[in-house]
C-alpha positions in Angstrom: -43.3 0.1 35.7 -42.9 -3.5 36.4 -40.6 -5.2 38.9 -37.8 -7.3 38.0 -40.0 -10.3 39.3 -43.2 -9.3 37.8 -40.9 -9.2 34.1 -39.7 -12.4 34.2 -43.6 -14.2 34.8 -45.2 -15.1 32.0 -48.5 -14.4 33.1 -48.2 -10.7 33.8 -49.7 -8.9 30.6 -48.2 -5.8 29.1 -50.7 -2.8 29.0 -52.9 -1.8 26.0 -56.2 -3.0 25.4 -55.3 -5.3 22.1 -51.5 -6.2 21.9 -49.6 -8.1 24.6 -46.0 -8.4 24.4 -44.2 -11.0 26.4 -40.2 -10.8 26.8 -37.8 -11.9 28.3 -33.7 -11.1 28.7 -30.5 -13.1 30.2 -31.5 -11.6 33.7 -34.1 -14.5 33.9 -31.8 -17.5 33.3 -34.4 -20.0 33.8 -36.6 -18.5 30.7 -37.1 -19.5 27.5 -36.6 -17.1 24.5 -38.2 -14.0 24.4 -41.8 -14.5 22.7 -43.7 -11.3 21.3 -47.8 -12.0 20.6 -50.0 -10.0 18.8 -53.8 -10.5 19.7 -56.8 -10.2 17.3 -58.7 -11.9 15.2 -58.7 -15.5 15.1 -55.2 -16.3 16.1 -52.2 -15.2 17.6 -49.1 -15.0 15.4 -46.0 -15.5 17.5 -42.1 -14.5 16.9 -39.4 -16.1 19.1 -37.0 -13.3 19.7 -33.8 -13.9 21.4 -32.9 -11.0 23.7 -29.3 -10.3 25.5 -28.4 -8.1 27.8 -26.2 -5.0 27.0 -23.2 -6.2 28.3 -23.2 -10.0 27.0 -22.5 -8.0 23.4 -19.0 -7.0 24.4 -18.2 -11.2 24.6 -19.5 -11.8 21.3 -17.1 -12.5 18.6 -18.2 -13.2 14.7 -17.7 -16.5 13.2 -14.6 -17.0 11.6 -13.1 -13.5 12.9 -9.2 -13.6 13.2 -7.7 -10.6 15.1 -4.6 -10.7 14.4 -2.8 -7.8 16.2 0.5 -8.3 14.8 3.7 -10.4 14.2 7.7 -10.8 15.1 9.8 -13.3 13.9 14.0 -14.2 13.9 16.0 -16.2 12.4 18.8 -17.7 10.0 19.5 -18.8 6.8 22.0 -17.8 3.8 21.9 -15.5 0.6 24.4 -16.1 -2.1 25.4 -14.1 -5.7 28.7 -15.2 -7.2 31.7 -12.8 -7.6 32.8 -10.9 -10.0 36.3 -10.7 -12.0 37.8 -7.7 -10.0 40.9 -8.6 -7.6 42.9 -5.6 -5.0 46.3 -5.4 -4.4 46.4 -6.7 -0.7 50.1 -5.2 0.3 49.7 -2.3 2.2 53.7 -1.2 1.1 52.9 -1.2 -2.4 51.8 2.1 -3.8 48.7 0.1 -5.3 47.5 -1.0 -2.3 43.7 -1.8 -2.8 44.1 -0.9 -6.1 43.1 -2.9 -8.9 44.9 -5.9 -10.3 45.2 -9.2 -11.8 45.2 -12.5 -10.5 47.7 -14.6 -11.8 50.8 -12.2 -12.7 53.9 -11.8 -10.9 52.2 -10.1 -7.9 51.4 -12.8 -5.7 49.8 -10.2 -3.3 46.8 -9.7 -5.3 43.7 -11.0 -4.2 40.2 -11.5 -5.8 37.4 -10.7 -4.9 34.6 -13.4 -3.0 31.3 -13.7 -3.7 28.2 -13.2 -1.2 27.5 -15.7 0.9 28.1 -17.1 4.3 25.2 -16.9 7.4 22.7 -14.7 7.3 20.5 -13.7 10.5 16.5 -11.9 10.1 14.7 -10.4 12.0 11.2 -8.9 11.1 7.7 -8.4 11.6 3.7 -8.2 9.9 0.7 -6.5 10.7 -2.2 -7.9 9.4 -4.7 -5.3 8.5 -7.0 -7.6 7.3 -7.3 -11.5 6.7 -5.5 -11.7 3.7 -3.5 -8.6 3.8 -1.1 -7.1 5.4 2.4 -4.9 5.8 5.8 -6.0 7.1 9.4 -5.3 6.8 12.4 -7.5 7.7 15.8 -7.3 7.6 19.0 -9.3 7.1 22.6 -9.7 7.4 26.2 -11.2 8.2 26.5 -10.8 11.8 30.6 -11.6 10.9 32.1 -10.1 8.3 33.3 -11.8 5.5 36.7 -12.0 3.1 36.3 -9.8 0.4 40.3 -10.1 -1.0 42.2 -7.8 0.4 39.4 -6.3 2.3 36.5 -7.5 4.8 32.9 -7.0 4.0 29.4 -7.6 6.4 26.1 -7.0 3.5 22.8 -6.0 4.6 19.2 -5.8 3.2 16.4 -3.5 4.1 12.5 -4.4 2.7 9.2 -3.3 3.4 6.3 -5.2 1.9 3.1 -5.4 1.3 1.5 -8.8 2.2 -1.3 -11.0 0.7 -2.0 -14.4 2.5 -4.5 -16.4 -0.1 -4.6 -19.6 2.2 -5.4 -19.4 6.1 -6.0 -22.2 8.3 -5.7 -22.8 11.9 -2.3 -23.9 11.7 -1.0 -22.6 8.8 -0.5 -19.2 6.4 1.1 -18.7 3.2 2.4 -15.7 2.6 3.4 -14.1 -0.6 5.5 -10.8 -0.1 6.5 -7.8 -2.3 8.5 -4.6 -1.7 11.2 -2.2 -2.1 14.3 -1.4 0.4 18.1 -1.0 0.1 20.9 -3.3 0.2 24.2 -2.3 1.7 27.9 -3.4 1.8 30.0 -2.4 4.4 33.7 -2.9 3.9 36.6 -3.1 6.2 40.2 -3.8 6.5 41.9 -5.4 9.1 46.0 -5.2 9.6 47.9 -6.6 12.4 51.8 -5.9 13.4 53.5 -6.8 16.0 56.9 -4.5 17.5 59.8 -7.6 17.8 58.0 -10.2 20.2 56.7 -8.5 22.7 53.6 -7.2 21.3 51.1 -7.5 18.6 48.4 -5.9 17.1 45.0 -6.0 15.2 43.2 -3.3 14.5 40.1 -2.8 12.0 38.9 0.2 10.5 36.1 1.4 8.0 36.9 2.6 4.7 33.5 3.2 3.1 30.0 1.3 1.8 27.9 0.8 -0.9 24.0 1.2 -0.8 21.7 0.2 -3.5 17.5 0.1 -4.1 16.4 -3.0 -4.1 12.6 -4.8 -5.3 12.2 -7.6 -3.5 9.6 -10.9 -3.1 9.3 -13.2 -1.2 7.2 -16.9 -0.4 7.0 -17.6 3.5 4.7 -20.3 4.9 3.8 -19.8 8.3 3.2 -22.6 10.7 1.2 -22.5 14.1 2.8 -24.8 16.8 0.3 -22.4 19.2 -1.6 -19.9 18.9 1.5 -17.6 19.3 4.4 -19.4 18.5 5.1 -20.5 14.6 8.3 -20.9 12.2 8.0 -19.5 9.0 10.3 -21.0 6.2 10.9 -18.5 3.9 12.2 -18.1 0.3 13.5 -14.6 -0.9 14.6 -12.6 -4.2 16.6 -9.4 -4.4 17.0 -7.9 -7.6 20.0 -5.0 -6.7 20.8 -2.5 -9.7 24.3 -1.9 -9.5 25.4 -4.8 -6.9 27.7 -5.7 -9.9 29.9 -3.4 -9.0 30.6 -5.4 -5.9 29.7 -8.9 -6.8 29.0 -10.6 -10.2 25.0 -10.5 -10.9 22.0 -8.2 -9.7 19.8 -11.2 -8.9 20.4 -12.3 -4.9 18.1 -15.5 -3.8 18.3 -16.5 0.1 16.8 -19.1 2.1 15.5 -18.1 5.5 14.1 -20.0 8.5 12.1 -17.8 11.3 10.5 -18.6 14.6 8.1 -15.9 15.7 5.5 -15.0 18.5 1.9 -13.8 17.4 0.6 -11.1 19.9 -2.9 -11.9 19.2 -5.0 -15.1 18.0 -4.4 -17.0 15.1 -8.2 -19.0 14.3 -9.8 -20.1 11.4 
């Protein structure tokens, strides 16, 4: 067996009475490539053979490799659908009360209904299994509720996704999404009375929701200030089966702005 020295000099030949083999690995700094020679006949064929140690493999990384552990993101926007032509009866002494009506007649107590709208917050997240696809879900709603007549209402919607990301740079993604979930509307009513002048009060109480399945898609471009901090513009669509019995249409666009963190490295 040869000594760590005796390796690294050239002019120490390997046993065997017609092939001499010459290497060399990252031990011996100061050498050039590793050079195998085979002996006979008229010439010597040589191959250049670049040789690492065992542990310089666990630095390597392939060219172009992205490894993308995953993805969270917040942040605020709007999603709007116009009402429909219903209207409650907003006097809680009438015997109707939150009953349908109609706008417009003697009763000046009843109320139509609003459409959706008003300021949404998101907040979500993506795995990327691979570099152009992925999985996610997000979700977004009214952090304050909203006039709906006679009543109050905050809505919510639920996705998961599948993701495909056709364009990758180093500073920027786009993402196409698509996926099912749920969209809810939570309603409310709030009263207040007060007993003379000396006190008054407000009180709010549930009384019921509405959840629906929803498909949903979505176009988000992800841009890299760092390689962990990005916003992501975002343009969504909601189609809700049976949201017309709350609001006027089963088509729900929204407009979303995100700021995220990536928890590994985004390279191109």
């Amino acid at each position: 067996m040869l000594s760590r020295d005796a390796a690294c000099d050239p002019g120490v030949p390997a046993p065997g009475p017609s092939v001499r083999i010459r290497a060399s690995l990252d031990v011996c700094p100061a050498r050039a490539p590793a050079r195998i020679s085979f002996e006979g006949g008229s010439h010597e064929p040589e191959i250049d053979l670049p040789l690492l140690a065992p542990w310089r493999f666990a630095t390597l990384r392939s060219a172009g490799a992205r490894p993308i552990l995953g993805r969270r993101h917040v942040g605020f926007g709007t999603a709007w659908a116009k009402a429909n032509s219903q209207a409650l009866e907003g006097d809680p002494n009438s015997a109707n009360f939150l009953g349908s009506c109609t706008v417009g007649t003697a009763d000046p107590t009843c109320l139509a209904t609003k459409g959706l709208g008003g300021f949404f917050m998101g907040i979500g997240g993506d795995v990327m299994l691979k570099e152009k696809y992925g999985i996610g879900g997000e979700i977004s709603f009214n952090p304050a509720k909203r006039s709906y007549g006679a009543l109050d209402y905050r809505q919510t919607f639920y996705d998961f996704n599948g993701i495909y990301a056709p364009i990758n740079t180093k500073r920027a993604s786009l993402h196409i999404e698509g996926g099912i979930g749920a969209a809810r509307t939570g309603f409310s009513l709030t009263q207040s009375g007060c007993a003379g002048t000396a006190v008054c009060t407000t009180s709010t109480q549930s009384v019921g929701s509405s959840s629906h399945f929803q498909v949903h898609l979505g176009v988000g471009v992800q841009i890299f200030l760092t390689d962990h901090i990005y916003v992501k513009p975002q343009f969504d669509y909601h189609y809700v089966p049976g949201l017309t019995n709350q609001f006027g249409t089963t088509s729900v666009p929204s407009a979303m702005v995100y700021i995220g963190y990536n928890s590994g490295y985004h390279s191109k």
